[in-house]
LUMFISE-505547 format. One record per residue (C-alpha): x, y, z; residue in one letter. Coordinates in pm, 1 decimal, m for minus. Layout:
BEGIN
<node <X, Y, Z>, "A">
...
This chain:
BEGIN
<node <9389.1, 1889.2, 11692.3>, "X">
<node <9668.5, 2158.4, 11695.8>, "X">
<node <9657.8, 2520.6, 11644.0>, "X">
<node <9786.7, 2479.6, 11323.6>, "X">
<node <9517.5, 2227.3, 11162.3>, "X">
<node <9216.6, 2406.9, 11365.6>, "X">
<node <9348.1, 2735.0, 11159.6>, "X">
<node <9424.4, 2534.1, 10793.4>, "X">
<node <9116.6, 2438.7, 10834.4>, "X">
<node <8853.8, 2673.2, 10918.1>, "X">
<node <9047.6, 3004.4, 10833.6>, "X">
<node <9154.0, 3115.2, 10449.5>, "X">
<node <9481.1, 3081.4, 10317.9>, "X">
<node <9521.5, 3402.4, 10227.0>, "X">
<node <9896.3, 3425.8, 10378.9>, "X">
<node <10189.4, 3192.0, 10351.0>, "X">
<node <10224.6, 3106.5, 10662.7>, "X">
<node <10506.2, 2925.2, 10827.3>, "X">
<node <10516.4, 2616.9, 11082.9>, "X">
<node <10510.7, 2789.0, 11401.8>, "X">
<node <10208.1, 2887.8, 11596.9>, "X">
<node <10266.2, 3107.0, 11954.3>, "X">
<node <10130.8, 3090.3, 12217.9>, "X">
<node <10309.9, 3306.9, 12430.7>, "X">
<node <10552.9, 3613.3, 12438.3>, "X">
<node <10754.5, 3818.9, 12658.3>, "X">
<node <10980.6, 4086.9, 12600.7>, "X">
<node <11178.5, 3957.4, 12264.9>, "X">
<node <11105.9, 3621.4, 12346.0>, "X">
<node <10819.5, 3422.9, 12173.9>, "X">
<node <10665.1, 3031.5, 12266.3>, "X">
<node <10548.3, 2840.4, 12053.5>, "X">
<node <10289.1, 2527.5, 12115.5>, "X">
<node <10495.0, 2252.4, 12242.1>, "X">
<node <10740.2, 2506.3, 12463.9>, "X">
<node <10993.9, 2615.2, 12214.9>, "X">
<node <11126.7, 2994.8, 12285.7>, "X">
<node <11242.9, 3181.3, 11999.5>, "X">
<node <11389.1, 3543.8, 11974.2>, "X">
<node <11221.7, 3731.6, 11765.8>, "X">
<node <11357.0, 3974.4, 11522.7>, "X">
<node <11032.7, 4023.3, 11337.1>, "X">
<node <10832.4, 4223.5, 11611.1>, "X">
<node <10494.2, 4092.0, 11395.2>, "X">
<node <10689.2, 4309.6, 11105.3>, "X">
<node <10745.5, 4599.4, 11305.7>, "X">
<node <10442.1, 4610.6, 11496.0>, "X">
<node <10541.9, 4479.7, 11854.7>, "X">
<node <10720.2, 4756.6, 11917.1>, "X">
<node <10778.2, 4710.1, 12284.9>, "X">
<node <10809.1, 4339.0, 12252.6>, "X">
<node <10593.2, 4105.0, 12392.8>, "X">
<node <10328.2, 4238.2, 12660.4>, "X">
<node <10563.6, 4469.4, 12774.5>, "X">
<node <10426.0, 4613.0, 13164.5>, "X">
<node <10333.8, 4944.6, 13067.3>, "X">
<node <10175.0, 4851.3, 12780.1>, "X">
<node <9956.8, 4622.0, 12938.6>, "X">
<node <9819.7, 4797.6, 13240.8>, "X">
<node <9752.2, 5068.7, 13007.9>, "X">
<node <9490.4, 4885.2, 12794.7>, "X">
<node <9383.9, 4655.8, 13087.5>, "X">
<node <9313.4, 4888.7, 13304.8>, "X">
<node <9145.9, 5112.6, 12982.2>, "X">
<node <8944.3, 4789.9, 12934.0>, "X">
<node <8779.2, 4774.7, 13262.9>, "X">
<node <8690.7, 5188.1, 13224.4>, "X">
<node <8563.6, 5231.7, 12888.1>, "X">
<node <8614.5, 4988.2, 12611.0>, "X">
<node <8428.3, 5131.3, 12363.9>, "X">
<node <8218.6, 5445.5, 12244.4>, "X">
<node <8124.9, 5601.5, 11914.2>, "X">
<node <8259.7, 5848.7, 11739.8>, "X">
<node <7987.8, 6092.2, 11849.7>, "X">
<node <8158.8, 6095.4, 12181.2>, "X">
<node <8486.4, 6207.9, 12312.1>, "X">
<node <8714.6, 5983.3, 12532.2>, "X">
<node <9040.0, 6052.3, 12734.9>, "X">
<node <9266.5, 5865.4, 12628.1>, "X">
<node <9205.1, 5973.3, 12212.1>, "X">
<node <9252.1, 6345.1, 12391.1>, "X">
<node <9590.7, 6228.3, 12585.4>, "X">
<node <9730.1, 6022.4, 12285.6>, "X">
<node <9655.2, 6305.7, 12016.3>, "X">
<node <9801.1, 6581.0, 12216.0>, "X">
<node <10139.8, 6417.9, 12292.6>, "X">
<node <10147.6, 6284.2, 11897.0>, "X">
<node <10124.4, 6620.1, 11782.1>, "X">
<node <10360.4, 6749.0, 11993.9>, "X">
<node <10614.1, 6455.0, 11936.6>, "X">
<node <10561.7, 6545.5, 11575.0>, "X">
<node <10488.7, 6888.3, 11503.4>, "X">
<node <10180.9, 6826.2, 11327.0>, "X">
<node <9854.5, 7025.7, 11362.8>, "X">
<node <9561.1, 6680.4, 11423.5>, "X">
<node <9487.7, 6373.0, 11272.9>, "X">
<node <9229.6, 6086.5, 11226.6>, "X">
<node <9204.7, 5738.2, 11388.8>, "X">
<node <9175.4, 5397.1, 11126.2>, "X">
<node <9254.9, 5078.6, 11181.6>, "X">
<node <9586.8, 5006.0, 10991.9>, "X">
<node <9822.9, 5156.7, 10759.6>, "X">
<node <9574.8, 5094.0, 10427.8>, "X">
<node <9320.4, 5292.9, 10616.2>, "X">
<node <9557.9, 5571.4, 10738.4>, "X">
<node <9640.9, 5566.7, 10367.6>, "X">
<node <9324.0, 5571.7, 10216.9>, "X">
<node <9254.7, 5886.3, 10460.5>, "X">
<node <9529.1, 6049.7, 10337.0>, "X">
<node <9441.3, 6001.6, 9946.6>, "X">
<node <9072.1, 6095.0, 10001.6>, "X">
<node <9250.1, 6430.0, 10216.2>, "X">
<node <9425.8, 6513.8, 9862.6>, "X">
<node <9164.2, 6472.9, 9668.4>, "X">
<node <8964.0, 6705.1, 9791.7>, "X">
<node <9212.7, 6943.5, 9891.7>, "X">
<node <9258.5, 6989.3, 9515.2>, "X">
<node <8892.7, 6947.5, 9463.8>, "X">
<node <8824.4, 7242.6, 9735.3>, "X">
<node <9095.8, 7448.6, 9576.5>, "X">
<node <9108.4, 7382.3, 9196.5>, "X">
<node <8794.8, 7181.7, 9170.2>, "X">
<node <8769.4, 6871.9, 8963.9>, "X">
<node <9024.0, 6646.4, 8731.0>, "X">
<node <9308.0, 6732.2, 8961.5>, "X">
<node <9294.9, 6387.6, 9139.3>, "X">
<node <9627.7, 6159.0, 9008.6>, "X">
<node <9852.9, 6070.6, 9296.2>, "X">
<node <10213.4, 5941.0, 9193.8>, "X">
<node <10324.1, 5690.0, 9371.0>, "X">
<node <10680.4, 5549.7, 9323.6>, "X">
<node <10781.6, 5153.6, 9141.6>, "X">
<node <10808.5, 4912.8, 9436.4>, "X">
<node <10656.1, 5158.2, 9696.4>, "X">
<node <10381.5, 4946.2, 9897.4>, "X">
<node <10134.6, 5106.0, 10031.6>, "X">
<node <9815.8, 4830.8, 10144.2>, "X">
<node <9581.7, 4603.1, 10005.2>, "X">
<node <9250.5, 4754.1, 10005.4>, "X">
<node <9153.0, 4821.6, 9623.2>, "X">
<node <9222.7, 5170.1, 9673.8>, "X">
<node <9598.4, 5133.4, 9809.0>, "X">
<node <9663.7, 4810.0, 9609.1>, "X">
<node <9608.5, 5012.9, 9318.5>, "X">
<node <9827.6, 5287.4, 9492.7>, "X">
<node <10116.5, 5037.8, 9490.9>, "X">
<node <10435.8, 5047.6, 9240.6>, "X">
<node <10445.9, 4701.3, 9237.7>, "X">
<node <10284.0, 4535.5, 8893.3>, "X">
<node <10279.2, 4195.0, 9025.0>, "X">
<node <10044.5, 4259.9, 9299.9>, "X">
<node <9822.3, 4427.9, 9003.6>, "X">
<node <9639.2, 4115.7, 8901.9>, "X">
<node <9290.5, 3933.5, 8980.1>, "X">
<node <9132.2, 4221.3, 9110.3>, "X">
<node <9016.2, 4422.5, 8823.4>, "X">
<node <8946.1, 4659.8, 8778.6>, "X">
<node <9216.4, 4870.7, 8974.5>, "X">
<node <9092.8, 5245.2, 9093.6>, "X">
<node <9206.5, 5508.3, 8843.3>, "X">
<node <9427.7, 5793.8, 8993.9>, "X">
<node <9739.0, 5660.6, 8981.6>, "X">
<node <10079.7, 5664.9, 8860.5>, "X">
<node <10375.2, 5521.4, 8927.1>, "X">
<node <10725.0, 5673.4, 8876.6>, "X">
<node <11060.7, 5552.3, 8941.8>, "X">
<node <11196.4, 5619.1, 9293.6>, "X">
<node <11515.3, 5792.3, 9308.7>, "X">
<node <11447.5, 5950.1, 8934.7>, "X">
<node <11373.4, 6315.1, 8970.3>, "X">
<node <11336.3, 6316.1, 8577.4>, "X">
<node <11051.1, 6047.0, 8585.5>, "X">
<node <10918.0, 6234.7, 8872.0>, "X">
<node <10939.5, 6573.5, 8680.0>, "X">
<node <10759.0, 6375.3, 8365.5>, "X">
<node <10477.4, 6278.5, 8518.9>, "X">
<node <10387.8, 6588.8, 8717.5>, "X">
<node <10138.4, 6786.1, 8511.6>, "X">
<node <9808.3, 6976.0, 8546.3>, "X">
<node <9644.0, 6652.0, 8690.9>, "X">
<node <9870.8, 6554.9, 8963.8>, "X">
<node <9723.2, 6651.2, 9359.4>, "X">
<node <9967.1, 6440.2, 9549.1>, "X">
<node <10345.3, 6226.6, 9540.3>, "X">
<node <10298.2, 5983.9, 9812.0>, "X">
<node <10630.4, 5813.8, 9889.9>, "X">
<node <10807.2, 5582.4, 10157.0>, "X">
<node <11097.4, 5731.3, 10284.0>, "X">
<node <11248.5, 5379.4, 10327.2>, "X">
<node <11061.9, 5138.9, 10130.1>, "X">
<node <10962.5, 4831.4, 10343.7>, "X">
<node <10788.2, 4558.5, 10124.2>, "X">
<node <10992.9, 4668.9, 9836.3>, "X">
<node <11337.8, 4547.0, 9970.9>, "X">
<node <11417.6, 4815.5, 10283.8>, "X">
<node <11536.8, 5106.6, 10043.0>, "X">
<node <11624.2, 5451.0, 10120.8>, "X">
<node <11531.4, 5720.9, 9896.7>, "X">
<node <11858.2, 5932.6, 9807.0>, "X">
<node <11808.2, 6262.5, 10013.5>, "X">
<node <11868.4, 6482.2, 9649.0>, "X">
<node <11589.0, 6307.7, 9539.0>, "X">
<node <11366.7, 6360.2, 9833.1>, "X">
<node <11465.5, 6735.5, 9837.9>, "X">
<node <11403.1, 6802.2, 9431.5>, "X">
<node <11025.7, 6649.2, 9520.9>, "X">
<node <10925.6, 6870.8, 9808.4>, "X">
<node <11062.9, 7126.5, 9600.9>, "X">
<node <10891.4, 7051.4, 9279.3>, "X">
<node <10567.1, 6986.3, 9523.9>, "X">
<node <10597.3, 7280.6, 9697.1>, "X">
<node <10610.7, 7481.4, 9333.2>, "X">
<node <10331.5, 7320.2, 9204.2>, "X">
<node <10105.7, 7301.2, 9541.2>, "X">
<node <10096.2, 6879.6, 9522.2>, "X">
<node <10073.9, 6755.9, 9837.9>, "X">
<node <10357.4, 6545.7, 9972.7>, "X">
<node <10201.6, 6181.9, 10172.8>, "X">
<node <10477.4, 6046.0, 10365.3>, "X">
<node <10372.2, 5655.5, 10400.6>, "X">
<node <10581.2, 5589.4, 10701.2>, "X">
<node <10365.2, 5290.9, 10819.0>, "X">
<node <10650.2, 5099.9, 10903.4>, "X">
<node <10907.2, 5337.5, 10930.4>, "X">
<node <10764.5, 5568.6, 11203.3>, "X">
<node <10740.3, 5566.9, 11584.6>, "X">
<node <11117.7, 5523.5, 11596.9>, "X">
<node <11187.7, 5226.7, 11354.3>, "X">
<node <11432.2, 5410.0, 11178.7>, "X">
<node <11586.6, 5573.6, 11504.2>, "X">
<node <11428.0, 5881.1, 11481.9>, "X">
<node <11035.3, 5916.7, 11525.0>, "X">
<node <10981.8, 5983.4, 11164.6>, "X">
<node <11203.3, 5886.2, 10893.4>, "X">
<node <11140.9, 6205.2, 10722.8>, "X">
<node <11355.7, 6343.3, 11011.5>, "X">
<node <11614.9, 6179.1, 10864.7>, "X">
<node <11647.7, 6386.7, 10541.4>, "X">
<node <11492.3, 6690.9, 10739.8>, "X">
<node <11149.9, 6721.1, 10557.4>, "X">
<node <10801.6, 6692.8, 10732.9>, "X">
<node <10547.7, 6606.3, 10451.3>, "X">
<node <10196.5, 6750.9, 10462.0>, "X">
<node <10046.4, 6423.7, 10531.8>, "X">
<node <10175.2, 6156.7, 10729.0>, "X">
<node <10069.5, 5816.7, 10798.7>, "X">
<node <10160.8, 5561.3, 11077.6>, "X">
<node <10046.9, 5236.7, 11183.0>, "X">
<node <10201.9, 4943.3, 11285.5>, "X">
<node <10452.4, 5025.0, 11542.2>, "X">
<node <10268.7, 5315.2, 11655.6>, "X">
<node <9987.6, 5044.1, 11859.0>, "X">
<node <10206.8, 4805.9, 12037.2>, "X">
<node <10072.2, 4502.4, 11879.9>, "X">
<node <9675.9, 4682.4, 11863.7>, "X">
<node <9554.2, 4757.1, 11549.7>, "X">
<node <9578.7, 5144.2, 11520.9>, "X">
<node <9650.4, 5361.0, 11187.5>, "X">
<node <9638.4, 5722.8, 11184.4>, "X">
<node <9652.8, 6028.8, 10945.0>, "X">
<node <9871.5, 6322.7, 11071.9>, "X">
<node <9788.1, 6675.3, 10874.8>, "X">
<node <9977.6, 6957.7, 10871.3>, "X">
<node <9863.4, 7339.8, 10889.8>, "X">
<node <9712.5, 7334.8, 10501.4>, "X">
<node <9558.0, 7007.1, 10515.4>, "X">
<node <9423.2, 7016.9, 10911.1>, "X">
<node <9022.0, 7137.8, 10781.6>, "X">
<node <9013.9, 6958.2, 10477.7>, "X">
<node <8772.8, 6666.3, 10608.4>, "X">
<node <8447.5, 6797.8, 10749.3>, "X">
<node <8180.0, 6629.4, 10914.3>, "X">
<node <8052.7, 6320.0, 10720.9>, "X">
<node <8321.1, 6356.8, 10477.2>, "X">
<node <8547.9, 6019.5, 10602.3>, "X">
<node <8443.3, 5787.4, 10937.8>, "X">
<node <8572.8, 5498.6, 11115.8>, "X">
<node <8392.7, 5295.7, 11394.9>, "X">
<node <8702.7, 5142.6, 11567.8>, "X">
<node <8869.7, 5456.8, 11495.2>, "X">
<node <8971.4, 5594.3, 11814.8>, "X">
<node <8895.5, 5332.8, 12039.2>, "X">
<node <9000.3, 5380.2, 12413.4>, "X">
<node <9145.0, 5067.6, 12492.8>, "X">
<node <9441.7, 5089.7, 12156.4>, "X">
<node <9493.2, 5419.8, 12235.1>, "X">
<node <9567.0, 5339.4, 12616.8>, "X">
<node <9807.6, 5064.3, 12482.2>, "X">
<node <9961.9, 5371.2, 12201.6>, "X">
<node <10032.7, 5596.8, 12461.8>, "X">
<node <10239.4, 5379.9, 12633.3>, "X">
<node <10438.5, 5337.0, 12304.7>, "X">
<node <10440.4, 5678.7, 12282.1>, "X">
<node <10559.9, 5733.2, 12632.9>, "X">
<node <10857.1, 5518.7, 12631.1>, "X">
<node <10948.2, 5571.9, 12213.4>, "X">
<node <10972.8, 5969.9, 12346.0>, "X">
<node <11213.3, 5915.9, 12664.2>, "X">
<node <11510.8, 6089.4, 12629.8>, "X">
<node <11803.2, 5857.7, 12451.0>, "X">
<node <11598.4, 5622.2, 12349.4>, "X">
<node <11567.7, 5667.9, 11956.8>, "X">
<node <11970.1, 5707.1, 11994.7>, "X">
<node <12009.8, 5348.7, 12124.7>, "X">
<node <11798.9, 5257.8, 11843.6>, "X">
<node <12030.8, 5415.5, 11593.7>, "X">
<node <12331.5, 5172.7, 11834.1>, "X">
<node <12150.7, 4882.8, 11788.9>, "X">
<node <12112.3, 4935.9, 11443.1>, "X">
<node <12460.5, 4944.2, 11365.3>, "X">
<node <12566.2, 4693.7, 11623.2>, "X">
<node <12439.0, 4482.5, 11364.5>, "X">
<node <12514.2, 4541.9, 11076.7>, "X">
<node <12903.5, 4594.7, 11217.2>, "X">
<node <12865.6, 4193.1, 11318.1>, "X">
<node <12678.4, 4100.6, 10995.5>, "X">
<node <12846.7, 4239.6, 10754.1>, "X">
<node <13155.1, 4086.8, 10832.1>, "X">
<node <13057.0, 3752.6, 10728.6>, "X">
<node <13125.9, 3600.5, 10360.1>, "X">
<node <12788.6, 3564.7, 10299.0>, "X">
<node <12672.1, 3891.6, 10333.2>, "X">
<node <12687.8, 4149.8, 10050.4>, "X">
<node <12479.3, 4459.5, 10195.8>, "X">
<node <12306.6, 4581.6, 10433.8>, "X">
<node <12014.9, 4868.2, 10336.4>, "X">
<node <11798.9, 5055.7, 10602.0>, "X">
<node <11806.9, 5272.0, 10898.0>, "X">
<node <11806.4, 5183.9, 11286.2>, "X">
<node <11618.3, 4862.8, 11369.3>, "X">
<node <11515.8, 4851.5, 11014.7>, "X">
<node <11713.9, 4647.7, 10817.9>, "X">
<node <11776.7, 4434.5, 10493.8>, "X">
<node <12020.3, 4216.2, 10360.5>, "X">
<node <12159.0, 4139.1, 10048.2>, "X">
<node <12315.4, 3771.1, 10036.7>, "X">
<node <12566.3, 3670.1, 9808.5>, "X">
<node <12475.0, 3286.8, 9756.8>, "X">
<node <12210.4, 3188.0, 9946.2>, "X">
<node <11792.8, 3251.6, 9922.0>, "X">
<node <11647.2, 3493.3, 10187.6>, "X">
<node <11335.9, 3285.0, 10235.7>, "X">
<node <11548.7, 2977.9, 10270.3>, "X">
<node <11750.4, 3151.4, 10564.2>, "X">
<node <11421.6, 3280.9, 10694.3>, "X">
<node <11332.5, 2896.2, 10733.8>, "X">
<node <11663.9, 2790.6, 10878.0>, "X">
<node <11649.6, 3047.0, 11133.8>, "X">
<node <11281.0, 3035.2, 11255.8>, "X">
<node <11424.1, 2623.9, 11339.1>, "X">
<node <11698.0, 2720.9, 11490.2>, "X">
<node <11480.8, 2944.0, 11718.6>, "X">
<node <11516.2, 3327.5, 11546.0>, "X">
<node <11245.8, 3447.0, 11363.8>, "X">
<node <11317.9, 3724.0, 11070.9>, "X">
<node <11164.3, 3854.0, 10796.3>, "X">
<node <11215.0, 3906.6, 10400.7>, "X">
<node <11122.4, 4172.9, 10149.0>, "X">
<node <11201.1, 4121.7, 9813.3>, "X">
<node <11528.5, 3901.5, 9787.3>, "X">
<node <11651.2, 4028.9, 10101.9>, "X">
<node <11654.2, 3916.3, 10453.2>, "X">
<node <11456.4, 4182.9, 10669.0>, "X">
<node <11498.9, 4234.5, 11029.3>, "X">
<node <11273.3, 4439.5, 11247.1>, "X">
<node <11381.7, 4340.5, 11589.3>, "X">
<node <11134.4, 4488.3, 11879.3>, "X">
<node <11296.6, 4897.0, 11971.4>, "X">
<node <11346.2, 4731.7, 12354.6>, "X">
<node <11525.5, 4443.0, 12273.7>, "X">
<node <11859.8, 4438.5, 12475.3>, "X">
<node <12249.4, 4362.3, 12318.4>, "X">
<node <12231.1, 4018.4, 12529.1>, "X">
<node <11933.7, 3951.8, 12311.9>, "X">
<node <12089.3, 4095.1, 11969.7>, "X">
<node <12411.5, 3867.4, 12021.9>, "X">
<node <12218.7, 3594.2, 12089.8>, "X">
<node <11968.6, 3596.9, 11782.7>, "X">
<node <12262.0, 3711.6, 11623.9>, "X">
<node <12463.0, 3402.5, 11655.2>, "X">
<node <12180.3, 3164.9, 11561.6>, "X">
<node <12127.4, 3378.5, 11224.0>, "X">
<node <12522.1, 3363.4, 11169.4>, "X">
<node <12551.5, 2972.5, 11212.3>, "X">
<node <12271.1, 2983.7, 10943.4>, "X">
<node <12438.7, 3168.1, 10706.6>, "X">
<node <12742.2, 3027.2, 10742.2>, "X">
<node <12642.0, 2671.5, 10700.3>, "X">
């Protein structure tokens, strides 16, 4: 029986998955069962960072593994101490807490809101706006956090809290900011909703308004951060540092890892018993995260990120097919004129390239590492496919 029958049949199928299972990976380079090699231009949607297994990454958390691989959270370990330090240096914020994804690191940072305002104002100060086609997890709490009605079904009810403006609309924004409001939590590029930038006059009327009304800004950059966008944080980009952010994905290597960063006002707002997490800090991801963190932080690296980035889309959007390209860095999305993303998506991952869509767009989140004899490469398998 193949990997693919053992898993239709004894796991739900809760994803739409496609014909390929791998068994392998190095670098940019994944195998599937049977020996095909693909380049991959998906990095597990952002998440492989580094690639495949890359060295430093893996004596990290094998050599963490044999040490320590576990202890509760009524312990201290080294490598939580090591990774924290250098992330709040990297960043400028003041701590943070350890999840397990981006919905947790999310859900952190909605329960830090709410009782920041609760602390401060006390109670019915609790909405947190959220913008239309923002994504921000699929727990009940940050399902019903997304702008996205579709994904708003089956699961009644929905948590209460939220509301959802329109991003890039500082008069929707401005509407829907009253006495209730603790928190706008925002992606500065948003992912899942088709790789789209906020405008940077928007983003800079809502820390204003924000910082007026003393509503807490969340910066979702769960896919955006650790250098995705070509600098560490997006919000670096439009030179704004939110009071909360959150990062995931990218930030582990290919370990599951999420964690809430808190600035100066927010850093004491969660007290003992007030929020928890048993995998939350685990030695052996964070051994494997400081490695990210090590190389993401060398000197020129987010730069030839930014290269990369527009390597691409200077050969891509040359082609007939091709209407835009959205995003920043190695985060990218693209606008066809003719053809269906999903269908290209399909098309490529036979031709040996696998990519990503988000919305109607074709999404590409190649690994930060990968090399330009690698990008020309995938990239001429993905232009054969839209130009047939």
């Amino acid at each position: 029986m193949s990997i693919i029958q053992k898993y239709d049949k004894h796991v739900m199928k809760s994803y739409g998955r496609l014909p390929l299972a791998i068994e392998s990976g190095s670098g940019v380079n994944a195998v599937a069962e049977g020996g095909k090699t693909l380049i991959d231009f998906g990095s597990g949607i952002g998440t492989n960072s580094l690639g495949f297994c890359d060295s430093d990454w893996v004596e990290a958390v094998c050599k963490q593994a044999q040490t320590l691989q576990h202890n509760s959270n009524y312990y201290y370990n080294k490598p939580g101490a090591d990774f924290a330090e250098k992330l709040c240096r990297i960043t400028g914020y003041t701590n943070m807490f350890f999840g397990n994804s981006g919905a947790e690191a999310n859900e952190c940072a909605i329960k830090i809101a709410r009782k920041y305002s609760f602390d401060k104002y006390g109670k019915n100060r609790h909405t947190i706006i959220t913008l239309v086609n923002s994504f921000h997890g699929r727990t009940i709490a940050t399902l019903s956090a997304t702008g996205q009605e579709e994904m708003h079904n089956y699961f009644f009810p929905f948590v209460g809290g939220f509301v959802h403006a329109e991003a890039n609309n500082i008069a929707d924004l401005k509407a829907k900011l009253d006495d209730s409001v603790c928190a706008v939590m925002f992606e500065y590029v948003q992912g899942e909703g088709g790789v789209t930038p906020l405008e940077q006059d928007y983003v800079d009327e809502l820390f204003k308004l924000c910082k007026a009304h003393d509503v807490l800004t969340i910066a979702d950059e769960v896919q955006t951060g650790t250098g995705r966008t070509g600098k560490f944080l997006a919000g670096e980009h439009y030179g704004k540092k939110a009071d909360l952010t959150t990062l995931a994905k990218g930030i582990g290597g290919g370990l599951p890892l999420g964690v809430c960063l808190a600035g100066k006002k927010c850093a004491n707002v969660l007290a003992a018993g007030t929020h928890g997490s048993t995998y939350g800090g685990n030695p052996v991801i964070l051994a494997g995260a400081l490695a990210v963190l090590n190389k993401v932080s060398r000197e020129g690296f987010l730069a030839e990120v930014i290269k990369k980035g527009e390597y691409i889309k200077e050969k891509l959007s040359a082609l007939d097919e091709v209407a835009k390209i959205s995003g920043k860095g190695l985060m990218l999305g693209i606008t066809l004129k003719n053809k269906k993303a999903v269908d290209v998506m399909k098309s490529a991952l036979e031709a040996g390239l696998l990519t990503l869509t988000a919305k109607e767009k074709l999404r590409l989140l190649p690994p930060l590492v990968i090399d330009y004899e690698s990008i020309d490469k995938g990239l001429a398998i993905l232009i054969q496919t839209l130009n047939d």
